[in-house]
DOVEX-401927 format. One line per field, with one value per residue (C-alpha): residue number from 1; residue in three letters; x negated, y, z negated. Coordinates in steps of 0.1 Angstrom, whole numbers, padded with zeros to 4 digits. Layout:
<recs>
n: (NUM | ...)
res: (ALA | ...)
east: (X | ...)
north: (Y | ...)
up: (Z | ...)
</recs>
This chain:
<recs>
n: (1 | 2 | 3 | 4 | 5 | 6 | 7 | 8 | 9 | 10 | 11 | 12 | 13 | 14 | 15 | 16 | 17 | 18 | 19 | 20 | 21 | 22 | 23 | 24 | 25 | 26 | 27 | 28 | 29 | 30 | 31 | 32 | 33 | 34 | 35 | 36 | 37 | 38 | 39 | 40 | 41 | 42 | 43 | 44 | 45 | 46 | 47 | 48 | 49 | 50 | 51 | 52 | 53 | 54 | 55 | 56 | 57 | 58 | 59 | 60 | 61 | 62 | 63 | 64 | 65 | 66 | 67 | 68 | 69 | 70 | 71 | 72 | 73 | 74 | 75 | 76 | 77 | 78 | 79 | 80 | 81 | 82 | 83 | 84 | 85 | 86 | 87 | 88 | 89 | 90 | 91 | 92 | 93 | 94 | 95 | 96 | 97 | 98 | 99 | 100 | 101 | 102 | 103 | 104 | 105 | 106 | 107 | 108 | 109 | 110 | 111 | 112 | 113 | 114 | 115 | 116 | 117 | 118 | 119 | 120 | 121 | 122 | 123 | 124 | 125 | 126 | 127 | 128 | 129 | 130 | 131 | 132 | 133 | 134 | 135 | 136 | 137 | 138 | 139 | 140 | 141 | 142 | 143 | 144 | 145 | 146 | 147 | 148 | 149 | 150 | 151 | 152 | 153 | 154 | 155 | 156 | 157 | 158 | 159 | 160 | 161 | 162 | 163 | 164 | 165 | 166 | 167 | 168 | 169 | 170 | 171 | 172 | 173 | 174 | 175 | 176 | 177 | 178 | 179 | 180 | 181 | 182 | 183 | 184 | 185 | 186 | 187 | 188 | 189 | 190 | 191 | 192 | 193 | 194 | 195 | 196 | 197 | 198 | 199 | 200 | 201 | 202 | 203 | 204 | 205 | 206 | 207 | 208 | 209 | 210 | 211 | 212 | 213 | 214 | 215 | 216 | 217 | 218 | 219 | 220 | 221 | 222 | 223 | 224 | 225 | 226 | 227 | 228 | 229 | 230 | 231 | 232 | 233 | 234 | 235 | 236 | 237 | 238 | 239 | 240 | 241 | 242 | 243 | 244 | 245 | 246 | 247 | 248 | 249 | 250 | 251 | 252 | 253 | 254 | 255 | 256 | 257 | 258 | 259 | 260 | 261 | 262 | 263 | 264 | 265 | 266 | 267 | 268 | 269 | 270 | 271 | 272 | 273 | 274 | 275 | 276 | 277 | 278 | 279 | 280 | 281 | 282 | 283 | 284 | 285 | 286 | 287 | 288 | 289 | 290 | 291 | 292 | 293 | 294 | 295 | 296 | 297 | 298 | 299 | 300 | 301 | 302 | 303 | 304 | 305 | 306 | 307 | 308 | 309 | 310 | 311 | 312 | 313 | 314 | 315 | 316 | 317 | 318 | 319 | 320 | 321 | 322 | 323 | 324 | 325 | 326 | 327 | 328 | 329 | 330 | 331 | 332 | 333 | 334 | 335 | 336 | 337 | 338 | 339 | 340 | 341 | 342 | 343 | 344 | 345)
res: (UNK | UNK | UNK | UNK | UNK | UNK | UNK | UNK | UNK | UNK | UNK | UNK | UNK | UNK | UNK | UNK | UNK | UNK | UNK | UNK | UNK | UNK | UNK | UNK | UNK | UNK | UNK | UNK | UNK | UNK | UNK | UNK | UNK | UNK | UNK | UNK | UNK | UNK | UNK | UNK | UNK | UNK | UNK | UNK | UNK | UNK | UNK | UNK | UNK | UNK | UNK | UNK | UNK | UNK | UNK | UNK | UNK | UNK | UNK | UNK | UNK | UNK | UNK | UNK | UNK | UNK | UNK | UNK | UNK | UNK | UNK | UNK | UNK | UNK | UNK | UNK | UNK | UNK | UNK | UNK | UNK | UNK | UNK | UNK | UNK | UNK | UNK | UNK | UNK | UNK | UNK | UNK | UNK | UNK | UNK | UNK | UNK | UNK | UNK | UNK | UNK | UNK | UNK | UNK | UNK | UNK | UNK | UNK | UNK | UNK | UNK | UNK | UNK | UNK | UNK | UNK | UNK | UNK | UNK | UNK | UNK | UNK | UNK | UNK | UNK | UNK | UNK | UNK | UNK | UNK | UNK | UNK | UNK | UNK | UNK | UNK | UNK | UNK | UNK | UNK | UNK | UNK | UNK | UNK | UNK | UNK | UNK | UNK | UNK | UNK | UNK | UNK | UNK | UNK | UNK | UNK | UNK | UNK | UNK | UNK | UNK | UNK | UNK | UNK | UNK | UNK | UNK | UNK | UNK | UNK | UNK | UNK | UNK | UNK | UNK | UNK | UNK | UNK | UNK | UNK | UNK | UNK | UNK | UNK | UNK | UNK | UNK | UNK | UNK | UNK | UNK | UNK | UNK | UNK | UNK | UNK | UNK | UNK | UNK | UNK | UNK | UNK | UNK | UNK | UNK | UNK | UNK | UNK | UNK | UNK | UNK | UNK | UNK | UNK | UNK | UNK | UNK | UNK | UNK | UNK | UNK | UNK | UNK | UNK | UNK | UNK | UNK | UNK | UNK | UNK | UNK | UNK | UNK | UNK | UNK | UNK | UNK | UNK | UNK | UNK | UNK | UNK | UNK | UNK | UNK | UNK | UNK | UNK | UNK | UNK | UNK | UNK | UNK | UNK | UNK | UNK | UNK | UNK | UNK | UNK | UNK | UNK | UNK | UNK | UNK | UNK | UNK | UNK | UNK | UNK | UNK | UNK | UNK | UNK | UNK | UNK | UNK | UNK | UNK | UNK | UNK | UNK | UNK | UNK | UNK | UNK | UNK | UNK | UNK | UNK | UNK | UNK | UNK | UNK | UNK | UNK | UNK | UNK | UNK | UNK | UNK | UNK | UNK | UNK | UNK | UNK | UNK | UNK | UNK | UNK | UNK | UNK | UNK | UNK | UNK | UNK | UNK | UNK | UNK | UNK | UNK | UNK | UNK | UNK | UNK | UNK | UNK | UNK | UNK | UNK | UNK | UNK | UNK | UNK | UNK | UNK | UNK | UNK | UNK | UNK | UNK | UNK | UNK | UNK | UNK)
east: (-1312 | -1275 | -1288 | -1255 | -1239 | -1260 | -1242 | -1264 | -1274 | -1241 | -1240 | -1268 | -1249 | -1219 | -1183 | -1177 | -1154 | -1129 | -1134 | -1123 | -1092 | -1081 | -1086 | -1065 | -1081 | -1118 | -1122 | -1148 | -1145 | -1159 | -1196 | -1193 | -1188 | -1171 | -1134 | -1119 | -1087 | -1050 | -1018 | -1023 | -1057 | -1086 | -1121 | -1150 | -1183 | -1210 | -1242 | -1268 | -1253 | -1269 | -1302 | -1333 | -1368 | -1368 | -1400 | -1393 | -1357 | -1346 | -1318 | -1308 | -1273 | -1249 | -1220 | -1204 | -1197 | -1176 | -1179 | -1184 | -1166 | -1195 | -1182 | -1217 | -1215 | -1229 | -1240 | -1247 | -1278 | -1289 | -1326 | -1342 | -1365 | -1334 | -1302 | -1286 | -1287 | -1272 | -1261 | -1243 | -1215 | -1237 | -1260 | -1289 | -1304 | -1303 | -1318 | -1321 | -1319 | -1320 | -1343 | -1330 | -1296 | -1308 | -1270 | -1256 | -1223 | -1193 | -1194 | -1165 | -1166 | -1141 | -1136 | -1133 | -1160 | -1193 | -1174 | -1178 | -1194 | -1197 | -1195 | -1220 | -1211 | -1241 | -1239 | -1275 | -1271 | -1238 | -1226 | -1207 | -1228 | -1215 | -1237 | -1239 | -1243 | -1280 | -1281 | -1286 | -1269 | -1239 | -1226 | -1227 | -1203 | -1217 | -1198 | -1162 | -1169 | -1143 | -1116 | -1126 | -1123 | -1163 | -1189 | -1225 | -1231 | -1237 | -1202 | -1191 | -1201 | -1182 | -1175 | -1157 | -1138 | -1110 | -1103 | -1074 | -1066 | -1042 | -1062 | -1092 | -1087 | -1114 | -1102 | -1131 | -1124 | -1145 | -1148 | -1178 | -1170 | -1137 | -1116 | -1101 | -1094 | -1100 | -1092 | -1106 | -1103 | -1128 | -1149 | -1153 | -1133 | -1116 | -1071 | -1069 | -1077 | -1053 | -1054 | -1082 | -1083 | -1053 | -1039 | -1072 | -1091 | -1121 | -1108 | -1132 | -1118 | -1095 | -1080 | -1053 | -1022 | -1011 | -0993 | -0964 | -0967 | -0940 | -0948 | -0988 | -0992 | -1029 | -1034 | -1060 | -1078 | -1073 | -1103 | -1101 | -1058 | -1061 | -1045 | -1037 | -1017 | -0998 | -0992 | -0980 | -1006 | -1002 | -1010 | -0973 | -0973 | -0951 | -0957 | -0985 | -0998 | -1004 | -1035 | -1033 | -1066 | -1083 | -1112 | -1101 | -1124 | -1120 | -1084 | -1094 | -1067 | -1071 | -1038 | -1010 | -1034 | -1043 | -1077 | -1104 | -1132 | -1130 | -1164 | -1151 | -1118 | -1104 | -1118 | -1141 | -1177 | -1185 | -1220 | -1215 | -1184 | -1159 | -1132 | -1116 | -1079 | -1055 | -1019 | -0999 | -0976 | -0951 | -0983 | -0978 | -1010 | -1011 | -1045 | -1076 | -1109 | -1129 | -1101 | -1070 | -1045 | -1014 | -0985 | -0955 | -0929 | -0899 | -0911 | -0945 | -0979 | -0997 | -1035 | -1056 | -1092 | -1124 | -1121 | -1153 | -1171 | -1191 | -1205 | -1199 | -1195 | -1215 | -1195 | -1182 | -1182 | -1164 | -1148 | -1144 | -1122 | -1135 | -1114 | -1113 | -1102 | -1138 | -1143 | -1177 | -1189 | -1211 | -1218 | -1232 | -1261 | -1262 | -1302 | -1302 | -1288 | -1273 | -1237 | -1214 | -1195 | -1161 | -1151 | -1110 | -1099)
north: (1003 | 1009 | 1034 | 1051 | 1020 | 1034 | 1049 | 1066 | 1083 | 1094 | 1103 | 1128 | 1144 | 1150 | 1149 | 1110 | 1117 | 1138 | 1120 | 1085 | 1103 | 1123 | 1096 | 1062 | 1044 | 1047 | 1033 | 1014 | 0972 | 0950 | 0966 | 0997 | 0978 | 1001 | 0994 | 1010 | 1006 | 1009 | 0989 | 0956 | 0956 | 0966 | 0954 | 0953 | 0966 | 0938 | 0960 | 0945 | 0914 | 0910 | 0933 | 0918 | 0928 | 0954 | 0948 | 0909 | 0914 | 0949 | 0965 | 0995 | 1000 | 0969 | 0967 | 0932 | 0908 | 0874 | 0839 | 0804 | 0772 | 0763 | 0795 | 0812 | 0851 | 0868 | 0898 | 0917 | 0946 | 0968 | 0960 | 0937 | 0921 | 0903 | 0912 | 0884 | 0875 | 0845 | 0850 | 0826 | 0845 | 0846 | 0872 | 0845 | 0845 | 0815 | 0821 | 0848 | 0850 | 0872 | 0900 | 0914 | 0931 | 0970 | 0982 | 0957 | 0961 | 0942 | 0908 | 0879 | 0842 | 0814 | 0783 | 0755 | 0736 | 0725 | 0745 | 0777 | 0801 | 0840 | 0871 | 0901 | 0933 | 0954 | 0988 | 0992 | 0965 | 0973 | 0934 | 0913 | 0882 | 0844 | 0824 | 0794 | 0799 | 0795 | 0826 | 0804 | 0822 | 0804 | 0828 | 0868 | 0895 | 0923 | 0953 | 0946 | 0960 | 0946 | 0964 | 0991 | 1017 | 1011 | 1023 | 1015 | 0994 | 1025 | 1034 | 1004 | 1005 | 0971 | 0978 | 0944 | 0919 | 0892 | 0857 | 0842 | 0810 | 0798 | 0797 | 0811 | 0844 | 0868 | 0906 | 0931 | 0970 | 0997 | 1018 | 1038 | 1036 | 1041 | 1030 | 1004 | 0970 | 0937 | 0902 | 0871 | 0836 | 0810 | 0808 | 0849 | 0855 | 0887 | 0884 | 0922 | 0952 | 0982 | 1012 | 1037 | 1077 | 1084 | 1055 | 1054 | 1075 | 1052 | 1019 | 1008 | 0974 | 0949 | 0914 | 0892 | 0890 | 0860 | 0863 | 0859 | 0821 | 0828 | 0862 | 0868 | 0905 | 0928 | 0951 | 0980 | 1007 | 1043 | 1060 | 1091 | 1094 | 1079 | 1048 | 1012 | 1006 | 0973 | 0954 | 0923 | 0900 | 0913 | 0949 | 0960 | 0986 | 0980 | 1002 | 1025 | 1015 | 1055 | 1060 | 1098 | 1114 | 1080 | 1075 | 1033 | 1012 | 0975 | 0957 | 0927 | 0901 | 0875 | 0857 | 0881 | 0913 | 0937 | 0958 | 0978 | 1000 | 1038 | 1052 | 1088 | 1109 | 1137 | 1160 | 1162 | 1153 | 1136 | 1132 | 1108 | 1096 | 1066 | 1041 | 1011 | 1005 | 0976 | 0972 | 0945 | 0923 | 0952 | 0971 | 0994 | 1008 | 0996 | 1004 | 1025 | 1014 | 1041 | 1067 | 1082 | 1070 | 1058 | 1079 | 1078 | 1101 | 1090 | 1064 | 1086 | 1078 | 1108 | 1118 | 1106 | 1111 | 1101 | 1099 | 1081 | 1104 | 1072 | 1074 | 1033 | 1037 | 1052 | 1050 | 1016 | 1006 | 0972 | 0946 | 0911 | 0893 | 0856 | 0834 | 0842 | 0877 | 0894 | 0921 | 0926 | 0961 | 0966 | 1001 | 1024 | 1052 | 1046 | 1046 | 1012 | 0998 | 0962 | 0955 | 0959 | 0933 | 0937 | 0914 | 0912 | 0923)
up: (-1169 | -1184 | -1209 | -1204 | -1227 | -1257 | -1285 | -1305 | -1271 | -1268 | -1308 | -1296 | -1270 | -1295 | -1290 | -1298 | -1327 | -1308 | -1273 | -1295 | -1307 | -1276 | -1248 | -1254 | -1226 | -1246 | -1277 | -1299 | -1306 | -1334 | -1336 | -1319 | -1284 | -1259 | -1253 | -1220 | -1199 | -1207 | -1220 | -1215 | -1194 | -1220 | -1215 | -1239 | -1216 | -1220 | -1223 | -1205 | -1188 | -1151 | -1158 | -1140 | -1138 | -1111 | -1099 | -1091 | -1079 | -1071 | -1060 | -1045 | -1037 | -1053 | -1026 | -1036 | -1053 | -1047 | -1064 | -1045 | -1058 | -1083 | -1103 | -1089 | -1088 | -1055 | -1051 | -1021 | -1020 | -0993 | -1007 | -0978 | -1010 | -1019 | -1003 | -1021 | -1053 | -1072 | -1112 | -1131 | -1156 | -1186 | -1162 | -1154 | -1120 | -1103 | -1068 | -1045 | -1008 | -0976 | -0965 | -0930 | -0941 | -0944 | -0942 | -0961 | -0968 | -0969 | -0985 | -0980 | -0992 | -0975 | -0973 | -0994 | -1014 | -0999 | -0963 | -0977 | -0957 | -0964 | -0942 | -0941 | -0926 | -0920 | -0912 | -0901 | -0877 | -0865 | -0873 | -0892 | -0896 | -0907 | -0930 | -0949 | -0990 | -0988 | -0961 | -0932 | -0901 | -0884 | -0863 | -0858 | -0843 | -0820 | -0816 | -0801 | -0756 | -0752 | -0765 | -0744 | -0771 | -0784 | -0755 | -0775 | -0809 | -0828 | -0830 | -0849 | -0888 | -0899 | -0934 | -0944 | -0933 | -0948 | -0936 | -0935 | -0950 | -0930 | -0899 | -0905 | -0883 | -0893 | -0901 | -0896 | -0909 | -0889 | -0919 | -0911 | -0874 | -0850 | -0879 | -0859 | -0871 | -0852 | -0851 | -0844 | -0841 | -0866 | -0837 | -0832 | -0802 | -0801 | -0803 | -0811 | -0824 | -0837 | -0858 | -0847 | -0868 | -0863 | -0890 | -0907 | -0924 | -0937 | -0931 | -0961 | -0970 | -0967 | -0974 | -0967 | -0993 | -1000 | -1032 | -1013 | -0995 | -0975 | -0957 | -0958 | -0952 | -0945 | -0974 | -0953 | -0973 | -0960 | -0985 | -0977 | -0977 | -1014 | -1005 | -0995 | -0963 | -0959 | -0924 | -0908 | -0900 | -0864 | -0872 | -0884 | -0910 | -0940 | -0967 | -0984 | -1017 | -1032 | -1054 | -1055 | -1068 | -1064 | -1037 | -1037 | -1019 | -1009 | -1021 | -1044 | -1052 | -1083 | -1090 | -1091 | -1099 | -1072 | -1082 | -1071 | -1077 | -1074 | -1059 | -1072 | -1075 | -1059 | -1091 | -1117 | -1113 | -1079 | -1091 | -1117 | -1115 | -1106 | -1123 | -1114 | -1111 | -1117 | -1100 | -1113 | -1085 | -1083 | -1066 | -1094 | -1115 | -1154 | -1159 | -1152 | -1171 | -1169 | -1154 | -1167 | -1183 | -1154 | -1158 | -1133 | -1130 | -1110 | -1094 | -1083 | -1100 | -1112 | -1097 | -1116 | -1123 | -1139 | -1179 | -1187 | -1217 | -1227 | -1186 | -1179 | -1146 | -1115 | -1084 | -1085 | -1051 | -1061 | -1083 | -1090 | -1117 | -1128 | -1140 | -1177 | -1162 | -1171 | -1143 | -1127 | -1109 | -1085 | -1079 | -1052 | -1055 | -1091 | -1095 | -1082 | -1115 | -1116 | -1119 | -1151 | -1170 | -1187 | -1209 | -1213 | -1248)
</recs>
């Protein structure tokens, strides 16, 4: 199904000589294996990791991906055959759950050992829903009546959510909806909501920083502005995280590495296109597998773009780094293709 990773397809096509020498960030490894990213982030693509039979487990759009404390790797489908499905890191399927999330979207894991619970946004159904691992429901979230700002379920479109540790408030993003954000308590019960169009524009994702103990911040995407924005925990803002030319969806956090997945950029070929991005603790960008190299100029990172001649990624619609730093991509409208595995170089 990843017949873009071929390289005697793209032999055919031409151009491989002078796209190896005139793009840094694309390169070929030890048997012609695809190299991409920049300085000190470079990934080897693993051709064919995660590729099922489609006619047994299907998917259609891959939205996320988070792993439970048994080092399992969850995915999250909008295909109601199996709307969850369970790989271990060498790409085996293990199990497969879950058949009544049409829109979903937004997948979250918390928790800690055999506690761990995840949360489902679905769009379809206007919800976020809580379940166990195994897909058994604990709790769900109806659309928020009582902030006053929502009149009927249809205008909220939860597109994720983020728990914090410390408590276990729940953070849900409207990002298809009102753009407002809105927290809870563990239990569900509404403390408050903020934001709304006039902050957002596609409140897409979000998580809770807490790479600083001391003062856990909100890191909110703004899609559509190109950007991150940064708030107290109380809805605060603090400062903008600038991705110019970069359509960035959810914020993913693995140690002291901020990522994420670029469904497309701001130019070039929207039909095919996408990257991901990696910011370093100082929230600045050092690489872009699959995207431009990141250049900044006082202080200002450049736009960047899609720079992908060996066509690895299809709109990426989001990331997740393992512990031996590999990065897996789940991607969205990308002819229902599974995700993509990068091996760190």
């Amino acid at each position: 199904m990843n017949q873009y990773l071929n390289r005697r397809n793209f032999i055919k096509l031409g151009g491989l000589a002078t796209a190896a020498t005139l793009l840094p960030g694309l390169s070929f490894g030890k048997n012609d294996e695809i190299i991409i990213g920049h300085n000190s982030h470079k990934y080897r693509v693993k051709t064919g990791w995660g590729i099922l039979d489609a006619a047994k487990n299907p998917v259609n759009d891959c939205h996320e991906m988070v792993e439970d404390s048994k080092g399992r790797l969850i995915l999250l489908t909008n295909e109601t055959k199996n709307n969850v499905l369970i790989y271990d890191k060498s790409g085996k399927l293990l199990e497969t759950w879950g058949n009544s999330y049409p829109g979903g979207h937004g997948l979250t894991i918390a928790g800690q050992g055999s506690d761990q619970y995840l949360l489902i946004c679905d769009t379809s159904r206007h919800q976020v829903i809580k379940t166990d691992l195994t897909g058994k429901v604990i709790f769900k979230i109806d659309y928020p009546k009582e902030t006053g700002v929502y009149d009927y379920p249809t205008q909220f479109n939860p597109t994720e959510t983020a728990v914090n540790p410390a408590n276990g408030d729940i953070y849900v993003v409207d990002g298809y909806g009102l753009n407002y954000v809105m927290q809870y308590d563990a239990k569900g019960k509404l403390i408050r909501h903020w934001g709304g169009k006039d902050m957002f524009k596609c409140n897409h994702g979000v998580i809770v920083d807490t790479r600083n103990k001391q003062k856990p911040t909100l890191l909110v995407t703004s899609r559509v502005e190109n950007c991150w924005k940064r708030f107290t925990l109380d809805g605060n803002h603090l400062a903008t995280i600038s991705l110019p030319g970069t359509f960035i969806c959810r914020p993913v956090i693995k140690g002291e590495t901020l990522l994420g997945a670029a469904y497309r950029s701001t130019s070039g070929d929207n039909a095919n296109s996408g990257y991901i991005t990696i910011l370093d603790k100082n929230d600045r960008v050092i690489s872009t597998p699959g995207g431009s190299e990141p250049i900044y100029t006082d202080g200002k990172l450049g736009e960047q773009r899609k720079q992908d001649p060996f066509n690895v990624f299809m709109h990426p619609h989001d990331v997740y780094m393992d512990s031996d730093d590999s990065i897996y991509v789940p991607q969205w409208a990308s002819k229902k293709t599974y995700p993509i595995k990068l091996e760190r170089v």
